[in-house]
C-alpha positions, -999 to +999 in steps of 0.1 A: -086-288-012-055-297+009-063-305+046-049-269+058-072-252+030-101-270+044-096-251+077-117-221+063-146-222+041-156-191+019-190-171+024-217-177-003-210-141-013-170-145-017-180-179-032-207-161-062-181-133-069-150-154-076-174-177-099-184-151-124-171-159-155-156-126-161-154-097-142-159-068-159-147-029-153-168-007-135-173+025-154-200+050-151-220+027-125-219+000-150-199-035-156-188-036-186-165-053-208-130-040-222-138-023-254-113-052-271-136-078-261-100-091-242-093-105-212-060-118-185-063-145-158-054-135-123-040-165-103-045-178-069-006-177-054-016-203-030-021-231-055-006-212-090-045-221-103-064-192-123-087-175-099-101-149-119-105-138-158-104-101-159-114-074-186-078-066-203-087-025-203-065-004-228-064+034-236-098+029-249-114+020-218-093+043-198-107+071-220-144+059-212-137+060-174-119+097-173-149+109-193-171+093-169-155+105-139-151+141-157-190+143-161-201+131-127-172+160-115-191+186-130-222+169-127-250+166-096-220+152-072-208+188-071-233+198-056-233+175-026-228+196+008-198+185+028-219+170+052-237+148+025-205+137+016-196+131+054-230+110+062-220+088+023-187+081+041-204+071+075-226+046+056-199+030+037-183+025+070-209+004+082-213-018+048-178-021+049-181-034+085-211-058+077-188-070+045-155-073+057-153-109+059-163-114+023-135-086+013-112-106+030-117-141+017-116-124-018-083-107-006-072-139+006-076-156-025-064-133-053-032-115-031-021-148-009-025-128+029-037-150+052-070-146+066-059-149+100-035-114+090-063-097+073-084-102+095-064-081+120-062-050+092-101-041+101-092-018+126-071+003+106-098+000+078-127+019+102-099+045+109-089+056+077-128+056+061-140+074+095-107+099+095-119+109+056-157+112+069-144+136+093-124+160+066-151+160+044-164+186+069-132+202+075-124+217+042-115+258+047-102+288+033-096+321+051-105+355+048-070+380+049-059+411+053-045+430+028-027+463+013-050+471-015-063+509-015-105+509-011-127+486+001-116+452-012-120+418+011-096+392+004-099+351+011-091+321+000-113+286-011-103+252-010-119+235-045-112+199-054-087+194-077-112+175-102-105+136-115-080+113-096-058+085-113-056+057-087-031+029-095-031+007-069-004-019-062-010-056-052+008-062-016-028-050+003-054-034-019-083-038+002-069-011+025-048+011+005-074+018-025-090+037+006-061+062+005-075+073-026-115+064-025-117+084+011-101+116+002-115+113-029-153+109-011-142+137+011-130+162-008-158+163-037-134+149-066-135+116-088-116+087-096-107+061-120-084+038-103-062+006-119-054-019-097-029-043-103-032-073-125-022-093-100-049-089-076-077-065-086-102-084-073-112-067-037-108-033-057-136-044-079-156-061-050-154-028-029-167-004-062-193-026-068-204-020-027-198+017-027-226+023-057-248+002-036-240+020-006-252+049-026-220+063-044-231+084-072-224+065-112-193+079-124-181+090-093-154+060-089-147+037-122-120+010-121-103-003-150-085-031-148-060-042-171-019-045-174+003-015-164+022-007-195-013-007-209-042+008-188-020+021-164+003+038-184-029+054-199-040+067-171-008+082-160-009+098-196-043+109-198-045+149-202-080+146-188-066+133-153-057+160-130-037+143-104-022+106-098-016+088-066+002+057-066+018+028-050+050+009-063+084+004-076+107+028-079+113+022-113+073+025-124+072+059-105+097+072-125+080+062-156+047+081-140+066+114-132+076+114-166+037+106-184+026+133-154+040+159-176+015+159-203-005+185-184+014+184-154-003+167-131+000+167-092+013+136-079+018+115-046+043+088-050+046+061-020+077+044-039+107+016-025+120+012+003+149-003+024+145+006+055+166+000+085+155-016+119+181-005+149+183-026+181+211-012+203+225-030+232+200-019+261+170-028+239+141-050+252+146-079+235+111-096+241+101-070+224+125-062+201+133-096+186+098-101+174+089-069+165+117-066+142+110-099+130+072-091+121+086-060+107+104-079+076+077-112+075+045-097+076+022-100+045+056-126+035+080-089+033+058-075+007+052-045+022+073-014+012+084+001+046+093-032+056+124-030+081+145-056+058+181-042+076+184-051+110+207-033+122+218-049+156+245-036+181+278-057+180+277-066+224+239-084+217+244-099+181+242-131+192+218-136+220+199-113+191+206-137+165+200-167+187+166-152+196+158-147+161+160-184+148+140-196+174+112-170+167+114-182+130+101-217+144+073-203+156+059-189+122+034-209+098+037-206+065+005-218+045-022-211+025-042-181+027-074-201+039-052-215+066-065-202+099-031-211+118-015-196+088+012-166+099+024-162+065+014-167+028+028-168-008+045-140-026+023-129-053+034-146-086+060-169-100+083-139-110+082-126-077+092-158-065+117-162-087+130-126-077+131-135-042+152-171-048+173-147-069+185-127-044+191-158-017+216-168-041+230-134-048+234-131-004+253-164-009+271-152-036+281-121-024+294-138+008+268-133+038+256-163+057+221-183+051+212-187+089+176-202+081+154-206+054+161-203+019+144-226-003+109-226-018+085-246+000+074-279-014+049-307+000+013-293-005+023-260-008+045-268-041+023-258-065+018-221-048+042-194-046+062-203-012+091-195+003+107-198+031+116-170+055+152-163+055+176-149+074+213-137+068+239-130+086+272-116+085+257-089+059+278-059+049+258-023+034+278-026+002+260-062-006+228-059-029+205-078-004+214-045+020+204-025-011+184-031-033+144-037-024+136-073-026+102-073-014+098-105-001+105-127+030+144-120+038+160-102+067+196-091+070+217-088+102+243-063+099+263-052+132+276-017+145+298-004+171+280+028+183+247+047+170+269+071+149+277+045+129+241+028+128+230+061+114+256+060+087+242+029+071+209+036+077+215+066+057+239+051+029+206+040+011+188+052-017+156+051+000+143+068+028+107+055+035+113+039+072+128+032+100+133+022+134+153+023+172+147-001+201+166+014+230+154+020+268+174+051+266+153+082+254+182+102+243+196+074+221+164+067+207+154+105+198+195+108+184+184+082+160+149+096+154+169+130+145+193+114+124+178+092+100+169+108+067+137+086+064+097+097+063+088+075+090+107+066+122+095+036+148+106+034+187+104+001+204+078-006+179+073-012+140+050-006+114+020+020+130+000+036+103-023+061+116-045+086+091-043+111+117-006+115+114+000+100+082+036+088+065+051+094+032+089+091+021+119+109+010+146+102-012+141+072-039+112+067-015+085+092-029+068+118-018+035+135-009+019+124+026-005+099+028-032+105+058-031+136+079-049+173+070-014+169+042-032+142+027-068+156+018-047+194+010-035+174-022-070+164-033-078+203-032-062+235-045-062+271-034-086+294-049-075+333-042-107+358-044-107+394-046-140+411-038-140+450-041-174+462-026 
């Protein structure tokens, strides 16, 4: 261990899971190997070491899970009474709250956040699991009128929609595999979920802990396994009813397009570019490192991430001055760090991604104001890079484009909010966005005109399941959180009773 990784030592239970020799899927209740006998290596992005071996799951496997989760659907777990399924959700909250430190350092490990960030996420954790514990008891239909001669009553059902395809990206799947495992919990339906290769770790971890926290076998299976593999079978499968999933643009598209087997319901949360206004009265304590955090948290893997700052032309450079000496006060290091702000990217091709598009900024003209270059020194053999910041960006340049999902932030000025709307609208993505202004009426012009799913005001990056957040545009769609959320995980049953 380098001296910063010595700075945190893992629990013994983080410490026994990591050390398996294998870890297997999760189907049916049971760990089990892939029906190939094969397996991939996950990698630490800290050090570029192999972490983990994983079962290499194909259609096979992905056949055994639907069928799993297809039996426990029609099985005993339809019979459970909303507020069984409530009280299941209640006590996963607490094991999740008694295990959260052992999640994380597994997190830590396989995905490259640092503990000191993950740590923070627990909060939002207990909201989401306790916000699906209380729609689990929520579920209605409604009785109607209607213009039918005689005596006939009329109303509707909610029913869950049956088995749920999870594919769950590699940026934070501690959190977001909730998405899917609370609604599903809620609403009565199943899952087989595929997490990424690249950190499917604390999506196993967290299975294993809901059948001990009594989740019925068969009720959530994970498969793990490479996405043109397992979880293009999964999108495929004509025995999956619905898919949620979390990713690139490009892989939803592919999804949409396997969907149509049986036509399946879908919520995409896809790519994003979003852009992060500060007009010329805005707070700039505030405003400087919020819009910061907004691009460098989890190292600008995260898809809302507000990657075009768009800054008024009068403030540019007291904005710009402020900036670079925020920069100095981020850490980057490794995960196990404690004084670690900011980790690696995921892998060496995302790395390389990321370098690529520093030199395409250069390229293309705009100005390298800090950062740029992988990190070296201990940190050389993980996936590091500096934060970077441009300036003198244009909209028509590719780093104002196209989603780079990684640590680099782009200044472009404007002249007056008409125009900042323009660009942040001449995007093909519309997931976020954001206004720092003191002026209400500025800020809610810009609220109102931005075509974007979710909009932030002197602030960046909220999440709450009450009120959920989806996108539009190349973006996605379908809500995640809010009573929009769980209304996807059922459908609408119309009954007719003449008496």
């Amino acid at each position: 261990m380098t001296t910063s990784q010595q700075n945190f030592a893992l629990c013994e239970q983080a410490q026994s899971f990591l050390s398996r020799e294998e870890h297997r899927l999760l189907i049916d209740g049971q760990s089990v190997p892939a029906a190939s006998g094969q397996t991939l290596t996950t990698v630490n992005p800290s050090t570029g070491e192999v972490l983990a071996r994983l079962a290499a799951g194909d259609q096979s496997d992905v056949d055994r899970a639907v069928l799993a989760a297809r039996k426990a659907f029609q099985g005993q777990w339809s019979t459970w009474t909303p507020y069984e399924r409530q009280a299941l959700l209640t006590r996963i909250a607490q094991v999740l709250d008694e295990r959260f430190e052992e999640l994380i350092q597994i997190e830590a490990m396989d995905m490259g956040a640092p503990v000191s960030r993950l740590r923070s996420t627990k909060p939002a954790l207990m909201k989401m699991v306790s916000f699906f514990a209380s729609q689990a008891t929520t579920i209605t239909g409604e009785t109607l009128m209607n213009g039918i001669p005689g005596n006939v009553t009329t109303m509707t059902l909610k029913a869950p929609v049956g088995v749920i395809g999870g594919i769950i990206p590699w940026n934070g799947p501690l959190n977001s595999q909730f998405w899917i495992i609370g609604a599903v919990l809620a609403s009565g339906c199943t899952a087989v979920l595929k997490p990424s290769e690249d950190a499917s770790l604390s999506v196993l971890r967290v299975a294993e802990i809901l059948h001990e926290a009594g989740v019925p076998a068969g009720v959530i299976n994970v498969v793990t396994g490479l996405g043109k593999e397992a979880g293009h079978a999964l999108a495929a499968h004509p025995d999956v009813d619905r898919i949620a999933f979390t990713g690139s643009t490009q892989t939803g598209r592919s999804i949409i397009q396997a969907s149509t087997v049986n036509i399946k319901k879908l919520q995409l949360e896809l790519g994003g570019k979003s852009a992060d206004i500060v007009c010329s009265d805005a707070d700039l304590d505030k405003a400087v490192p919020g819009a910061a955090m907004g691009v460098f948290a989890n190292s600008g893997q995260i898809c809302f991430a507000g990657t075009r700052v768009l800054v008024q032309r009068p403030i540019v450079d007291e904005f710009t001055e402020r900036l670079l000496a925020f920069m100095e006060t981020l850490r980057v290091g490794h995960s196990l760090d404690a004084a670690a702000t900011l980790g690696p990217v995921i892998s060496q091709p995302q790395l390389d991604k990321v370098l690529s598009y520093i030199d395409v900024g250069r390229d293309e003209g705009a100005e390298l104001l800090y950062g740029g270059q992988r990190i070296g020194g201990e940190l050389e053999n993980g996936y590091f890079v500096q934060p970077s910041v441009f300036g003198g960006v244009t909209n028509e340049m590719r780093i104002a484009r196209e989603e780079i999902f990684g640590p680099v932030l782009s200044i472009l000025p404007f002249d007056d909010v008409d125009e900042a709307i323009a660009i942040a609208n001449d995007s093909d993505y519309g997931l976020g966005g954001a206004v720092w202004s003191q002026n209400l009426s500025t800020a809610l012009r810009v609220v109102h005109g931005v075509h974007t799913g979710t909009m932030w005001v002197n602030c960046y990056g909220y999440i709450d399941p009450l009120v959920g957040f989806g996108g539009t545009k190349l973006s996605g769609y379908g809500s995640k959180g809010s009573a929009a959320h769980m209304d996807t995980y059922l459908y609408t049953k119309s009954v007719y009773m003449e008496l």
